[in-house]
DONU-390965 format. One record per residue (C-alpha): y, x, z; residue in three letters. Coordinates in pm, 1 decimal, padded with zeros to 6 digits. Layout:
<atom <Y, X, Z>, ALA>
...
END
This chain:
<atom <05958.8, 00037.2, 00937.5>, UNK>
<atom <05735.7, 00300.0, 00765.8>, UNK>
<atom <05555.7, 00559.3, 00984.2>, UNK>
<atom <05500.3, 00934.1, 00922.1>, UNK>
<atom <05302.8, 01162.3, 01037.0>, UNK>
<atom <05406.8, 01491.0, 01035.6>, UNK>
<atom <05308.0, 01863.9, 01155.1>, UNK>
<atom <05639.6, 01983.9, 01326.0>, UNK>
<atom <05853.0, 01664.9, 01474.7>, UNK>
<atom <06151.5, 01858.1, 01522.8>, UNK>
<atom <06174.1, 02027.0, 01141.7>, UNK>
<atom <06061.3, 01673.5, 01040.0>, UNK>
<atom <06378.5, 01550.0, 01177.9>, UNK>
<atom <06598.0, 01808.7, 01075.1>, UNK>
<atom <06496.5, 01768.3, 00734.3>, UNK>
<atom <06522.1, 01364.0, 00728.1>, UNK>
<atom <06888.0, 01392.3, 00944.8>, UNK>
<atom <07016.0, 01706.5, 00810.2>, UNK>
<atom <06923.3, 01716.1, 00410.7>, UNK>
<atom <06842.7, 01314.2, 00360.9>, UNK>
<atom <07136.1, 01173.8, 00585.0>, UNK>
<atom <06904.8, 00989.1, 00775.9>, UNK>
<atom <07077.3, 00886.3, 01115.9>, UNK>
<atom <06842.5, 00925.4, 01413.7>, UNK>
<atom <06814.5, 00575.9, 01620.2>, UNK>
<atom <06557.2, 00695.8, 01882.2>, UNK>
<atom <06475.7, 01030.3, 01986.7>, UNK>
<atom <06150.4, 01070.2, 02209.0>, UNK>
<atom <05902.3, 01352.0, 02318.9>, UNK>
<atom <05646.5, 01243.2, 02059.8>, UNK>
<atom <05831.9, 01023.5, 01827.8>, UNK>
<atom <06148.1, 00972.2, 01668.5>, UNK>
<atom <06329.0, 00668.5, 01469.5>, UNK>
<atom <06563.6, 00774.0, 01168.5>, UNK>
<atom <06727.7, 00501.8, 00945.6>, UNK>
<atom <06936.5, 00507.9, 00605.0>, UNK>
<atom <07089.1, 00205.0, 00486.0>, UNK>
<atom <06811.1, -00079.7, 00513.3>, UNK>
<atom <06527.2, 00205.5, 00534.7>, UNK>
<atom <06411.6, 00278.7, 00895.1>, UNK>
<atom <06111.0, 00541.0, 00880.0>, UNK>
<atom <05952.8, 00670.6, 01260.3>, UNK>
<atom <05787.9, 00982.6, 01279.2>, UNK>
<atom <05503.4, 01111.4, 01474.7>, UNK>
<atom <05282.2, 01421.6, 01545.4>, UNK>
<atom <04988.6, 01447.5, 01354.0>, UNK>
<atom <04823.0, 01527.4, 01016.0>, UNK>
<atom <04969.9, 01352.1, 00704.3>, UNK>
<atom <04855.9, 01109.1, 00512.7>, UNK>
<atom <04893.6, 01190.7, 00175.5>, UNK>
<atom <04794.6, 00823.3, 00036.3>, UNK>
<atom <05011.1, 00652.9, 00247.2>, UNK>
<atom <05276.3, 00424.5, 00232.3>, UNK>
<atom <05659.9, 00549.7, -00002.1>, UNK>
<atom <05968.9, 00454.7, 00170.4>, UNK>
<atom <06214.2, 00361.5, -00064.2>, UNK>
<atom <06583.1, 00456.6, -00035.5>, UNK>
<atom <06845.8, 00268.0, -00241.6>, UNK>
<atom <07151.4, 00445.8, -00359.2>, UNK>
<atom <07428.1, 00328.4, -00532.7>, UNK>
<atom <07391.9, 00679.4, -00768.5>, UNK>
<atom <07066.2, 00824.3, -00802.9>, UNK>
<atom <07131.8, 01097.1, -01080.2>, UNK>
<atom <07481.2, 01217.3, -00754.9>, UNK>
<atom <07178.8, 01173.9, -00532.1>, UNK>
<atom <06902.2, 01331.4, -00685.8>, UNK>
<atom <07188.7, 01683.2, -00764.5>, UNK>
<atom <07294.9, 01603.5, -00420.9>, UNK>
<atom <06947.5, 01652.4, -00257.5>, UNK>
<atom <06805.4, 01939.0, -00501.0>, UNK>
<atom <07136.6, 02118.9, -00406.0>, UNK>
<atom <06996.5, 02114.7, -00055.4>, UNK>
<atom <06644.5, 02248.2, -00141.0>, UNK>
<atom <06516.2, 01914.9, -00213.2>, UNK>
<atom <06245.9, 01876.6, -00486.6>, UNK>
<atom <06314.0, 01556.3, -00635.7>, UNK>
<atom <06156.0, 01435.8, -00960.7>, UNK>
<atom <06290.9, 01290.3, -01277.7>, UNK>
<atom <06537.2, 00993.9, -01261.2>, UNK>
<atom <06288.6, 00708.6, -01469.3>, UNK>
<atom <06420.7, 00380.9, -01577.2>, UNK>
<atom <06252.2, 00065.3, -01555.9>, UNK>
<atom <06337.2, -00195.0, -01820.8>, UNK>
<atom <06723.1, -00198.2, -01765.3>, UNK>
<atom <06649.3, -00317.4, -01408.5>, UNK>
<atom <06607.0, -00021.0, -01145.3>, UNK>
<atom <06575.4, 00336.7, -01150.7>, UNK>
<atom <06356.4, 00559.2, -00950.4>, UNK>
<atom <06302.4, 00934.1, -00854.1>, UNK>
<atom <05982.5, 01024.3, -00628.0>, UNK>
<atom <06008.5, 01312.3, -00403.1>, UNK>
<atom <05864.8, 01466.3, -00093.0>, UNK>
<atom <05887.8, 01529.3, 00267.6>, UNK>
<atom <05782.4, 01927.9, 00389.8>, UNK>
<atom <05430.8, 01758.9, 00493.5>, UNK>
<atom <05408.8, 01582.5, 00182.8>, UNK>
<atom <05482.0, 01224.5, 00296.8>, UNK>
<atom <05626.6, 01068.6, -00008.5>, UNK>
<atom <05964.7, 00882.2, -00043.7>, UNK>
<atom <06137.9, 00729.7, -00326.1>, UNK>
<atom <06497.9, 00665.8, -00455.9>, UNK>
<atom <06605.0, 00373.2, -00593.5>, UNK>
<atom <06903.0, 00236.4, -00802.2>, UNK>
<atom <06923.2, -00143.7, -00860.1>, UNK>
<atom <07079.1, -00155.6, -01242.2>, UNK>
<atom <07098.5, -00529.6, -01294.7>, UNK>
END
């Protein structure tokens, strides 16, 4: 599980359940536990850390994603692919925590 910390804990959550599709496991005064597929994240008050760790989210189609998301006021990247294996688009939480998509191409 990958922890954030974030300003607002109740927009945080909004934004991971209502614009990600992140289903929320544990809801708690100053915490909460989303997950997506295989990727859990928790959340927690405080200031962001803007160097630390990317969850990754796989999807079966990142470019549906990706117009999926920025249709919702998401600012994803570009959709980059690595050597015929994976691709990848980086985006952003409101507090700047990043998060990554991923498509397995193999």
């Amino acid at each position: 599980m990958i922890w954030y910390r974030v300003r607002d804990l109740d927009a945080a959550r909004a934004f991971y359940a209502g614009k990600l599709a992140f289903k929320v496991d544990e809801l708690h005064e100053d915490w909460v536990r989303l997950s997506r597929g295989k990727t859990v994240i928790g959340l927690t008050q405080g200031e962001p850390d803007p160097e630390g760790q990317v969850a990754h989210i796989d999807v079966d189609d990142i470019r549906s994603e990706a117009e999926r998301l920025r249709e919702r006021g998401v600012e994803v990247g570009i959709v980059l692919e690595l050597h015929d294996t994976m691709r990848i688009a980086e985006m952003f939480d409101p507090d700047g925590n990043r998060l990554e998509l991923g498509e397995d191409v193999r």
